[in-house]
C-alpha positions as CSV (number, residue, x, y, z in Angstrom):
1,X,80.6,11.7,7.0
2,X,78.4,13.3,4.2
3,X,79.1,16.7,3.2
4,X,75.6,17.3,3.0
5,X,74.5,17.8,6.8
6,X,77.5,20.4,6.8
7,X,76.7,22.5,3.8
8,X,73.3,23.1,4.9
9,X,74.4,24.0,8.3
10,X,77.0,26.7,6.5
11,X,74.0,27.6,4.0
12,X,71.6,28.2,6.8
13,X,73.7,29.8,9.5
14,X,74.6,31.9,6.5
15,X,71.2,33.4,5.6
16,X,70.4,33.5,9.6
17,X,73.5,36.1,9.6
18,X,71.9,37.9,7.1
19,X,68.7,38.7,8.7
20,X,70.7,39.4,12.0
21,X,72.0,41.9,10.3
22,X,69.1,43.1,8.3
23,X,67.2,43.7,11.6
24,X,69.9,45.3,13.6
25,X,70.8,47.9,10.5
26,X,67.0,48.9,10.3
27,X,65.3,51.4,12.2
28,X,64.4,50.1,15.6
29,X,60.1,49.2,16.0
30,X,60.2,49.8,12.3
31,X,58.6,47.5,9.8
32,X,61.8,47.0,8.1
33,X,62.9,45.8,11.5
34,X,59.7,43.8,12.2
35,X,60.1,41.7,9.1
36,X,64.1,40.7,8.9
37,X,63.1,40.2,13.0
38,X,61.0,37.3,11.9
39,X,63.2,36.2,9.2
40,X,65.6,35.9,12.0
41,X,64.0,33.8,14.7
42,X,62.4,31.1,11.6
43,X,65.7,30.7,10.5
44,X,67.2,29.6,13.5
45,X,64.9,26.1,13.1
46,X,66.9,24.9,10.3
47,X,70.2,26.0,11.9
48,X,69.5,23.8,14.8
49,X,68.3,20.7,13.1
50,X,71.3,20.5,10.5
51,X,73.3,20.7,13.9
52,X,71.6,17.6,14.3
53,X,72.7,15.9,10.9
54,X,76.5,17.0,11.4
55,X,76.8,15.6,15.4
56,X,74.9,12.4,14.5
57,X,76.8,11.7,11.0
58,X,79.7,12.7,12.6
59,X,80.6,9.4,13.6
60,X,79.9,5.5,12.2
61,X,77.9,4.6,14.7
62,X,75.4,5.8,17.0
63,X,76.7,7.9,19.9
64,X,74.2,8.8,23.0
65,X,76.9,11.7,23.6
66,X,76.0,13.5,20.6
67,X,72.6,12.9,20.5
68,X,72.3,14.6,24.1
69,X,74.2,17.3,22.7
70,X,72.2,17.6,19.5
71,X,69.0,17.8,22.2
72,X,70.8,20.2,24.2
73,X,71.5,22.7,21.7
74,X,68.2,22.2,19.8
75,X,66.7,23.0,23.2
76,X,68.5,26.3,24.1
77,X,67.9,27.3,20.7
78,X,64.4,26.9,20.5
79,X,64.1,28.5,24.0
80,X,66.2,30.8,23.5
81,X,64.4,31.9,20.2
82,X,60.7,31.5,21.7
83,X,61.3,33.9,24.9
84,X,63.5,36.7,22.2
85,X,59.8,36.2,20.1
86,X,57.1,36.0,23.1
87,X,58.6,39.2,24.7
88,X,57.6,41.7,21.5
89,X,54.8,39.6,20.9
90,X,53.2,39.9,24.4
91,X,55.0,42.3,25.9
92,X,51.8,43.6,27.2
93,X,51.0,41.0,29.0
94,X,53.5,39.6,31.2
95,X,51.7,36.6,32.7
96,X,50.9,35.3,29.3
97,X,54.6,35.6,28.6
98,X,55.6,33.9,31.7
99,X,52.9,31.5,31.5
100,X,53.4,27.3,31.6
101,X,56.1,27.3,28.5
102,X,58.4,30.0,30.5
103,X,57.6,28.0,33.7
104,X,58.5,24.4,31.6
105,X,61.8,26.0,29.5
106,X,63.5,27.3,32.2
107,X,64.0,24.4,34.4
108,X,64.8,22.0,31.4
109,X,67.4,24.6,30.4
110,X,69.0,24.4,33.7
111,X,68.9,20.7,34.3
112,X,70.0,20.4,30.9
113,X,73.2,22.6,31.6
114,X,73.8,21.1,34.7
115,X,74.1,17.9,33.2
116,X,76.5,18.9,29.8
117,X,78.4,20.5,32.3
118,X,78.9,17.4,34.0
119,X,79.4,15.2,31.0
120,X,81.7,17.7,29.6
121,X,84.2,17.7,33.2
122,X,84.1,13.7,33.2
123,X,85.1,13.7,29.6
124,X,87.0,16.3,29.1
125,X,85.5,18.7,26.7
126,X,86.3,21.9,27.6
127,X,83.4,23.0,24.8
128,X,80.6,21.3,26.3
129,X,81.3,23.0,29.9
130,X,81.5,26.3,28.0
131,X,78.1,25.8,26.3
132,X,76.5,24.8,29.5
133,X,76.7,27.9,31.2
134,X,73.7,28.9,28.5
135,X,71.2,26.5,29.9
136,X,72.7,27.3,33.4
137,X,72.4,31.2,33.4
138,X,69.3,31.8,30.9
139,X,67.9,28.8,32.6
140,X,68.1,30.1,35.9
141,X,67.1,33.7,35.1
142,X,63.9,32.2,33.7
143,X,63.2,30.1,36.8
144,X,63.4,33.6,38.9
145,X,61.5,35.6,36.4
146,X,58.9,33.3,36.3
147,X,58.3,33.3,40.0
148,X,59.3,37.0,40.7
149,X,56.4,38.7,42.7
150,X,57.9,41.9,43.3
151,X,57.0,44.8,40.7
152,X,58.4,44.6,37.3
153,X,60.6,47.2,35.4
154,X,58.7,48.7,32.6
155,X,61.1,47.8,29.9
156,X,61.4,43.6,31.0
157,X,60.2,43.1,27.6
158,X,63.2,44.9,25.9
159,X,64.9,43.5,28.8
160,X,64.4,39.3,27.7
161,X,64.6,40.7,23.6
162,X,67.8,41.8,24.1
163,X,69.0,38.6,26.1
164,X,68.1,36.6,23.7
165,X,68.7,38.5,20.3
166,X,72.3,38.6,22.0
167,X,72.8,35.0,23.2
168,X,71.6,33.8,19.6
169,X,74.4,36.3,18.0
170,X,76.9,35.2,19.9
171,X,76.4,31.7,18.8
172,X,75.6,32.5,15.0
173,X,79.1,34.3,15.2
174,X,80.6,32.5,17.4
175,X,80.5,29.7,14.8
176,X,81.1,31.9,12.1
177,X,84.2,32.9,13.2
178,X,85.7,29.3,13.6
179,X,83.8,28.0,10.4
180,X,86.6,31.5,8.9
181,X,89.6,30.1,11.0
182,X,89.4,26.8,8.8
183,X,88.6,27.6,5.9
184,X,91.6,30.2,5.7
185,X,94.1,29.1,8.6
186,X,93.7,25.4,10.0
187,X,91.3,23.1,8.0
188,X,91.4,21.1,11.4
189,X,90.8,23.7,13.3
190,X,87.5,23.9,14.1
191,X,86.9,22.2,16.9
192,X,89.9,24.4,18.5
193,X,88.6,27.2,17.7
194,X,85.7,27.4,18.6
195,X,87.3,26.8,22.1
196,X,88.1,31.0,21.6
197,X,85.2,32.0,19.7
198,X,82.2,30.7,21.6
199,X,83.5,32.0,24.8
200,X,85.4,35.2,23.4
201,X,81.4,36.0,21.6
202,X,80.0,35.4,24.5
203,X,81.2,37.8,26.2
204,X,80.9,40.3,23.6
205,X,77.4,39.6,24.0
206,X,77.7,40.3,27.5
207,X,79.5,43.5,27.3
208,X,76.9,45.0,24.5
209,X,74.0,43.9,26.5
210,X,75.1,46.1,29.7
211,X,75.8,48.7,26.7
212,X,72.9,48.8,25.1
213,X,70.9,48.7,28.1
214,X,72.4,51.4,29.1
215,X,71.8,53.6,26.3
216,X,68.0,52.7,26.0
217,X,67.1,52.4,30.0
218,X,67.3,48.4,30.4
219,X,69.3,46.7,33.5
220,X,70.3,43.5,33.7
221,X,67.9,43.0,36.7
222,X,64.3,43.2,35.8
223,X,63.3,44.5,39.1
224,X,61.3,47.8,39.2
225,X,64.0,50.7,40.2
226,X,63.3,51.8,43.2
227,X,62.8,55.6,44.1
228,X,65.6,57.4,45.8
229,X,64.8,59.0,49.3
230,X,64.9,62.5,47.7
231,X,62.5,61.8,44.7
232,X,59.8,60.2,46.6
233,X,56.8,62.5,45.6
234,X,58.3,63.9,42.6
């Protein structure tokens, strides 16, 4: 396989880290923060299309498996990246941002887990089952949110930002970190190691998004809060 599809994946994911990290140093709602933001989310496109190049180049031959993959991860990317976007951009408007996009993504993010997860347990690929549980759990939070009739918390916006600023961290590190483990410890190791990564960044992404929402005021749930007994009236 070329070289080529691979570099540019290494190039791109490597600027994407950079603007992660431009936008999470800078002042919060600032413009500073605005602008590497945007940088952010526009370079996840050529991320996931040189993901493309490496799983279809990968092989001699054409291989459905990793051209559903390709798909796959395109799609949660893409998703993934539009809701994080949508929910500064209209976060005034919540039926705009749940709108027929939101109703469309979410179920194609489920179905699509549901179905790596399956390929992955009758093949074997531990990887692939890991990696559905994103279509499965954003997937199905969408399908709820976009259906939810009760009221809203105030901060859903900040709420669906932080999911998916998070989720897209995990990955961009999560690969990072096995793309390290290679280069400096195993040069056929990445495939392993991402076994320990992916997951392990995951969760990390998990554990600062009940964090941070803590701190600013965000749960998990984007339910309105309901008042205790004692404070109804106050």
């Amino acid at each position: 396989m070329s070289n080529l599809p691979l570099l540019t994946h290494l190039v791109a994911g490597g600027v994407t880290f950079v603007f992660f990290w431009g936008a999470v140093l800078a002042v919060k709602g600032s413009p500073r923060h605005r602008f590497w933001g945007r940088q952010f989310f526009i370079s996840l496109v050529p991320v996931g299309l040189s993901v493309g190049g490496i799983l279809i180049l990968r092989s001699e031959t054409f291989d459905p498996a990793s051209m559903v993959q390709f798909i796959y991860l395109l799609l949660c990317l893409l998703t993934v990246g539009t809701v994080g976007w949508t929910a500064i951009r209209w976060k005034g408007d919540v039926e705009r941002f749940r709108g027929p996009h939101f109703k469309l993504l979410g179920p194609a993010m489920f179905v699509s887990g549901a179905i790596v997860l399956a390929a992955g347990a009758a093949s074997g690929q531990p990887l692939a089952m890991i990696l559905s549980s994103i279509g499965l759990v954003y997937g199905s939070a969408m399908i709820r949110f976009a259906w939810l009739k009760t009221p809203l918390h105030p901060k859903w916006w900040l709420g669906w930002h932080l999911n998916s600023v998070l989720l897209l961290s995990s990955a961009v590190h999560g690969t990072l970190l096995a793309v390290v483990y290679r280069t400096l410890v195993d040069p056929a190791g990445f495939d392993a190691a991402q076994l320990v990564t992916q997951p392990g960044t995951l969760l990390l992404a998990l554990a600062l998004r009940v964090h941070i929402g803590r701190r600013r005021g965000v749960p998990l749930r984007f339910l309105a809060v309901p008042r205790r007994a004692g404070l109804v009236g106050a």
